[in-house]
KEBADREN-273221 format. One record per atom (N, C-alpha, C): x, y, z. Coordinates in steps of 0.1 Angstrom, whole numbers, plus 5000, padded with zeros to 4 digits. Layout:
! residues N
XYZ/...
This chain:
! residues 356
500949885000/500050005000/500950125000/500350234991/501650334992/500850425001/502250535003/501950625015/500250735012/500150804998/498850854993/497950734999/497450614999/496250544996/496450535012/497650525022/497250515034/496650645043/497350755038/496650885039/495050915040/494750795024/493650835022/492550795033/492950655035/492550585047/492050605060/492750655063/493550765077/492750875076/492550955062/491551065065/489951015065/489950935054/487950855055/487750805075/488550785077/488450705094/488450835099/488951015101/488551035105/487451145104/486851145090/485851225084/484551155089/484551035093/483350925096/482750955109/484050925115/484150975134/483451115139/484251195126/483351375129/482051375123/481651255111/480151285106/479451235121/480251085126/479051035138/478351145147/479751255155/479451355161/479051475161/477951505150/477751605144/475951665154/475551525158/474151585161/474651615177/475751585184/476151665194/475751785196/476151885183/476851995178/475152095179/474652125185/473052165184/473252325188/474452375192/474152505196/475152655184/474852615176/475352655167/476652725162/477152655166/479152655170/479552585157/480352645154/480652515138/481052405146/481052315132/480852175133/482152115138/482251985141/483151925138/483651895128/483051855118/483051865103/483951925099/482952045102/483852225090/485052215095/485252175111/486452195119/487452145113/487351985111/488151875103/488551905092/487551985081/487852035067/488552075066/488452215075/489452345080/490752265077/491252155089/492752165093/493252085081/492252005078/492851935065/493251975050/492552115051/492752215041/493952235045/494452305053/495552365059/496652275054/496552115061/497352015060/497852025046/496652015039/496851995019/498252095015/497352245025/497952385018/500052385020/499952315032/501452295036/502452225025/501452125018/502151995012/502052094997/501752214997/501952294979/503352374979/503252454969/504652544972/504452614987/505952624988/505652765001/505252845000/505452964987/505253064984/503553094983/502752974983/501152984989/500152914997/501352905013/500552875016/500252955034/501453025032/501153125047/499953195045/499553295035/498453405035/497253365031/497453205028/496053115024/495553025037/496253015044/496252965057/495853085066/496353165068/496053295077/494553325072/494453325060/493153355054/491753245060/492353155062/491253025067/491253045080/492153025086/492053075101/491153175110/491653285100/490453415099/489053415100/488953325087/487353315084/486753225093/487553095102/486853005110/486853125121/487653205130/487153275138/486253365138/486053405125/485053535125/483453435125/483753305118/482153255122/482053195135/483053185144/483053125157/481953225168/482753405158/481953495167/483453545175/484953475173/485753535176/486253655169/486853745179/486853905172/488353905169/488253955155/489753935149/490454015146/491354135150/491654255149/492454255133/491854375131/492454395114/493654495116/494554465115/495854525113/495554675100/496254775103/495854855092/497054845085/497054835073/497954835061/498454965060/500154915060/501355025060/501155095044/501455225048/501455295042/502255285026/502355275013/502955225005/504355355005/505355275010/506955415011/507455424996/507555514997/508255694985/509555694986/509655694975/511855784974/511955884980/510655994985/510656074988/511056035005/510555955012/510455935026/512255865026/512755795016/514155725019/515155865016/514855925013/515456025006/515456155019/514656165025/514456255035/515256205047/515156095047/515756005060/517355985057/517755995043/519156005043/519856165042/518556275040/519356365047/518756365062/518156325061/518556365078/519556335089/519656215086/520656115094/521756135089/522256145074/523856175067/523956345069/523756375078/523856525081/525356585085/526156495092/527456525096/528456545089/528156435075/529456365065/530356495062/531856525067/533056565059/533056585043/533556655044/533956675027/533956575018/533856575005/534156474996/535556454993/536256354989/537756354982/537956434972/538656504975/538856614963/539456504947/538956564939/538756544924/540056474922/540856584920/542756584918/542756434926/542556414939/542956264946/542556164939/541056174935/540456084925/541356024910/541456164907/541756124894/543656084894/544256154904/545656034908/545755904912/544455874919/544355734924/544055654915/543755674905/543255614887/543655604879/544655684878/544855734866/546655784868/547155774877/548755804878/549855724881/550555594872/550555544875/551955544890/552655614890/553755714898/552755724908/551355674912/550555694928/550655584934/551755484929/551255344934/550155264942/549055294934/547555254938/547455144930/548155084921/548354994909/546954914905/546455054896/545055044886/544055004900/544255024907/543055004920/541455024911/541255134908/540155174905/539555094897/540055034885/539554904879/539454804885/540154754892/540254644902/538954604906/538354724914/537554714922/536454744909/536254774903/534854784890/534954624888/536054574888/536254424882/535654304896/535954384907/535954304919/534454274919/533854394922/532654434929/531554394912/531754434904/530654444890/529854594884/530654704900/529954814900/530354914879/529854994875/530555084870/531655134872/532055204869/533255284873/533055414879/531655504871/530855634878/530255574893/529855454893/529255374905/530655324920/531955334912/532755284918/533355494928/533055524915/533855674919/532755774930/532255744927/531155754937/531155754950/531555624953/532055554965/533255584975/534455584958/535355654965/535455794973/534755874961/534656034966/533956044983/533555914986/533055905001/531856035002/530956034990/529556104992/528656055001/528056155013/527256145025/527055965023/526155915020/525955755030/526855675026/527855705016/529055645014/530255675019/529855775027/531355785035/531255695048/532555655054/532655555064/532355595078/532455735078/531955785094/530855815090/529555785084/528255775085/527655625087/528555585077/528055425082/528555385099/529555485102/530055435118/529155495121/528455645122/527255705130/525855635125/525455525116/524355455115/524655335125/525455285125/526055155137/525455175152/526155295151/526655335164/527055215176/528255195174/529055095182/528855145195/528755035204/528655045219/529954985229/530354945222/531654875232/532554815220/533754815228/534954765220/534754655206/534054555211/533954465209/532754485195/531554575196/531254655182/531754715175/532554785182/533654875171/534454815162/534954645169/535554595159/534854515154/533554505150/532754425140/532554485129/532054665136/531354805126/533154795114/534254785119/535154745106/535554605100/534854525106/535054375098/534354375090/533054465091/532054425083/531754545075/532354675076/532454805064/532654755054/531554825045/532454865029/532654955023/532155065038/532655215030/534255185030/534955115040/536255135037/537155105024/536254995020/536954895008/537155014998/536155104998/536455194986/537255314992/537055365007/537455485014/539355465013/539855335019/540855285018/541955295004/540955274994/541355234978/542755394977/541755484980/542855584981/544455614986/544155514993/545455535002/546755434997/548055544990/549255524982/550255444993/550855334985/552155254993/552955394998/553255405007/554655485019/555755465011/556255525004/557055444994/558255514999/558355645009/559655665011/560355565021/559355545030/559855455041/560355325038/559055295025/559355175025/560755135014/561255225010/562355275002/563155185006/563655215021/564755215030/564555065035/563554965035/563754855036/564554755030/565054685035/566454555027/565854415030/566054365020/565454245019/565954125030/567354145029/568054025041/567854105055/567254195057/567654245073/565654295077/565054345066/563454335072/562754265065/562954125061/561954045058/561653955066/560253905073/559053935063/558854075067/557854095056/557054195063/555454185069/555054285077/554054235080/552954355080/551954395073/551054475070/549854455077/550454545089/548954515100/547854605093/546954595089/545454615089/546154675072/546254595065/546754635054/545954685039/544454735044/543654785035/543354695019/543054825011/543254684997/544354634994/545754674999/546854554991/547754664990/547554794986/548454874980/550154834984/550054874998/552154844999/552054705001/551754585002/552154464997/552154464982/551254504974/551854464964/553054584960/552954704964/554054744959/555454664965/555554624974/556554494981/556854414970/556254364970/556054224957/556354274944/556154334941/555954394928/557354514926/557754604934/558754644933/559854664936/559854544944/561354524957/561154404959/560154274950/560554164953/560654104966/560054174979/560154134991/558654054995/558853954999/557753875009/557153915016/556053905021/554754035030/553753895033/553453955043/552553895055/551154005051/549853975048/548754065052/547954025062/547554155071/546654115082/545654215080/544454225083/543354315081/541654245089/541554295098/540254245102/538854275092/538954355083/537954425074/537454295063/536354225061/536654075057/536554155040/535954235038/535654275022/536754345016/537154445025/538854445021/539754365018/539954225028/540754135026/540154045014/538953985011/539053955002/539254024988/538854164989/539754224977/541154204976/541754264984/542954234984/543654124977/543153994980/543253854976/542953814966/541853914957/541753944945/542653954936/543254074943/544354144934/545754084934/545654004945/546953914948/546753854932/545853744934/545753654925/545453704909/545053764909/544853854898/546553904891/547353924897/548853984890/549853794894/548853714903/550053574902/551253624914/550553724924/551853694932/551453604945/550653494945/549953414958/551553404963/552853364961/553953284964/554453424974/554253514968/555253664977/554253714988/552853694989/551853794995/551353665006/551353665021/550953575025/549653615033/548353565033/547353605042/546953595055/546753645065/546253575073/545553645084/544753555092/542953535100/543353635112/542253685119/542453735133/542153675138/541853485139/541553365144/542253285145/543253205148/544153105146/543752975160/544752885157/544952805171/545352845181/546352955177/546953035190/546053055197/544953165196/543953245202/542353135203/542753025201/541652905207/540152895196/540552975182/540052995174/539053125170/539353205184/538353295189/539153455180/538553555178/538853645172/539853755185/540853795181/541753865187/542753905175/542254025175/543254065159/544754195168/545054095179/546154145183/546954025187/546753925189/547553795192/547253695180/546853715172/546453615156/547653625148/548153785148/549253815134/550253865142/550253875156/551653895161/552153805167/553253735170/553353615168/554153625184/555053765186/555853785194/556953675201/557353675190/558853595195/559753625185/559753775183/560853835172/561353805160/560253735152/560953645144/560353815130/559153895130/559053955119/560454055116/560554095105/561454235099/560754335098/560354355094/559154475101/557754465095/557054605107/555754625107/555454725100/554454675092/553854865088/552254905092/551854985096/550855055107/550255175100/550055185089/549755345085/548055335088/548155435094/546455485093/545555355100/546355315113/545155215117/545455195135/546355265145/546355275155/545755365159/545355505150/544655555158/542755535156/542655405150/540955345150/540755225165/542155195171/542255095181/542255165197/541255165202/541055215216/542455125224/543055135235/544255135241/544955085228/545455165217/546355125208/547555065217/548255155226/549955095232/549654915233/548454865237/548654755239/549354675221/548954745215/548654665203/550654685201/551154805202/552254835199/552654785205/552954685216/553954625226/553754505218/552254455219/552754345212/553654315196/553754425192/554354455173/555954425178/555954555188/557554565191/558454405198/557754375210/557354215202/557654135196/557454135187/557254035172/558754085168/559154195164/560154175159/561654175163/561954115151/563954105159/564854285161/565654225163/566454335169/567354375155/566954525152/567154575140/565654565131/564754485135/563754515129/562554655130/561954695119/561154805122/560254825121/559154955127/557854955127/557755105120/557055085110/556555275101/555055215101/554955335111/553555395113/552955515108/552155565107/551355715106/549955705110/549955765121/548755745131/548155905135/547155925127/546656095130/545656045141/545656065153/545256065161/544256155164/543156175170/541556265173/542256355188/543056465183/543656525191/542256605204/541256585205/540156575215/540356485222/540556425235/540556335244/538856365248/538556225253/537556225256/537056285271/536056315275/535556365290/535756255300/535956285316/536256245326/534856095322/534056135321/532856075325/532655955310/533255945300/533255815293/534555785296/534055615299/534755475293/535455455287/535055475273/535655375264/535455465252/536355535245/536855585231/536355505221/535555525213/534455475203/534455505189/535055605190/534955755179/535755695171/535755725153/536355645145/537955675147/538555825149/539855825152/539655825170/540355775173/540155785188/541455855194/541555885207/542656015211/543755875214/545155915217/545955875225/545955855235/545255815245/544255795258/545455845269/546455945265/547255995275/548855935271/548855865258/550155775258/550655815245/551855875245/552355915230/553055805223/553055845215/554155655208/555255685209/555755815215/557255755225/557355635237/556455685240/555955605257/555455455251/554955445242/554055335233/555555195225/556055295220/557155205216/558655165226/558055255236/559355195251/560955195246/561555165256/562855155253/563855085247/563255015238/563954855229/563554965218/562955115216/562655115200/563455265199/563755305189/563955415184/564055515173/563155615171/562755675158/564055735152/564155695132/564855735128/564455865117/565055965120/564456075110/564156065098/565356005096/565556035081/564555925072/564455795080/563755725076/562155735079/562555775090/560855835093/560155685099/560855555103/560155475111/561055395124/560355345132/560955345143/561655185143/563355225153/563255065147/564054975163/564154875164/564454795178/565554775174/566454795190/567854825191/567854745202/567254695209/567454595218/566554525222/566854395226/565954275229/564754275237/
């Protein structure tokens, strides 16, 4: 007997049962019957597509309470929304946003190739599927595309959101795109005395691939930003340098698999040649901790180039915890930060460890 014919079975046995009980039924309450109908309808309705059978089902339900005499409140139907209402609500809320990227930056970041951004701007039309007027857009960081509106729509509450609100940005993927390999600093690097290198929060790729690509040196990328990093990885594989560019997680064995994007890529047991840090200590609330651990990691003669514009506003006696996209130096300069194993070289402009 197949499963249909025993179904069928199973429903005649219990359509018979509800016909027996029907003269019970004298005070004019629906039936047992209609009752059985009802669920068996329903039952049918489940076994069709999904896509008809919630508002056909809600619809039956309905009509058995409204003949029960049960009172069924009618929900009033939302108002049909306007471009005009999304449109009002993005000025009101994108009210803060900074300036746009001036033009001249745009059109160097694109278009020069002496900006070592290496064809970024295509990259990302290639990455994403956007246009290129759709990609420039983005860049120029216009009100809801700029990244400190998407941080003021967040609004992070604790440490621990603030570093989600950048794992999970995409104003940065394009805000970032901007930003040219350090090329003086990284000038002065030598291949037998600071390799590897190691590119803490290393945006789209720019100075690893300028690494790779124009000094032949090996690079470590680290970056909590997951849309950045997969670009990045894009563009790795995209020019064939997987063998020079190495990736890696804010998650490892070390850290019990758990996210800690300060103990994942610092390994601290001196083994890196240097760090580079541009533009991402001053987004880390107690940055010094992060710099101990860097200085750390590397050997003796190894070095760290940073550039950290810091939110020269410290915060009031009465908050906690520094939230704000640049956050202040919480009282600690990166003299005090890089301690006495480090020391800043002028000329080169990055700081480098002289003792163990």
């Amino acid at each position: 007997m197949t499963r249909a014919e025993r179904d069928r079975r199973r429903n005649k046995g219990k359509l018979d049962s509800s016909k027996a009980a029907v003269a019970h039924y004298t005070d004019g309450s629906i039936s047992k019957v209609s009752t059985w109908t009802l669920q068996h309808e329903v039952q049918e309705a489940k076994q069709r597509p999904r896509f008809g059978y919630p508002q056909m089902a809600k619809n039956k339900w309905t009509e058995h309470k409204q003949q029960s005499g049960v009172a069924v409140p009618q929900p009033a139907a939302p108002s049909p929304r306007k471009s005009s209402d999304l449109q009002f609500c993005r000025d009101k809320v994108f009210s803060t946003q900074n300036l746009p990227v001036e033009q001249g930056v745009l059109d160097r970041t694109c278009n020069d190739p002496a900006a070592m951004r290496f064809n970024v701007c295509h990259d990302l039309v290639d990455f994403t599927g956007l246009s290129m007027e759709e990609v420039m857009e983005r860049m120029a960081r216009i009100k809801h595309y700029h990244f400190e509106e998407e941080h003021f729509f967040w609004d992070p509450q604790s440490k621990t959101e603030l570093a989600w609100y950048y794992s999970t940005s995409q104003s940065y993927l394009f805000a970032n795109a901007v930003h040219a390999a350090r090329t003086h600093a990284l000038s002065f690097l030598k291949k037998d005395v600071h390799e590897p290198v190691l590119d803490y929060s290393g945006g789209v790729g720019n100075s690893v691939l300028y690494l790779a690509i124009e000094k032949g040196t090996k690079c470590q990328y680290f970056g909590i930003g997951m849309m950045e990093k997969t670009f990045a990885q894009f563009r790795v594989a995209k020019r064939g340098l997987q063998d020079m560019i190495t990736f890696l997680d804010p998650w490892t064995a070390a850290t019990n698999w758990t996210f800690d994007p300060k103990e994942a890529p610092l390994p601290r047991d001196g083994s890196l040649g240097s760090i580079l840090a541009t533009d991402v200590l001053e987004h880390i609330p107690d940055y010094h901790k992060v710099v101990e651990a860097m200085v750390d990691s590397l050997k003796v003669g190894g070095v760290i180039i940073e550039v950290s514009p810091f939110n020269p506003n410290p915060l009031s006696k009465n908050d906690e915890n520094d939230l704000r996209i640049h956050v202040s130096d919480g009282g600690v300069s990166m003299k005090q930060a890089m301690g006495e194993r480090m020391v800043f070289r002028e000329q080169q402009k990055y700081w480098e460890k002289i003792k163990a």
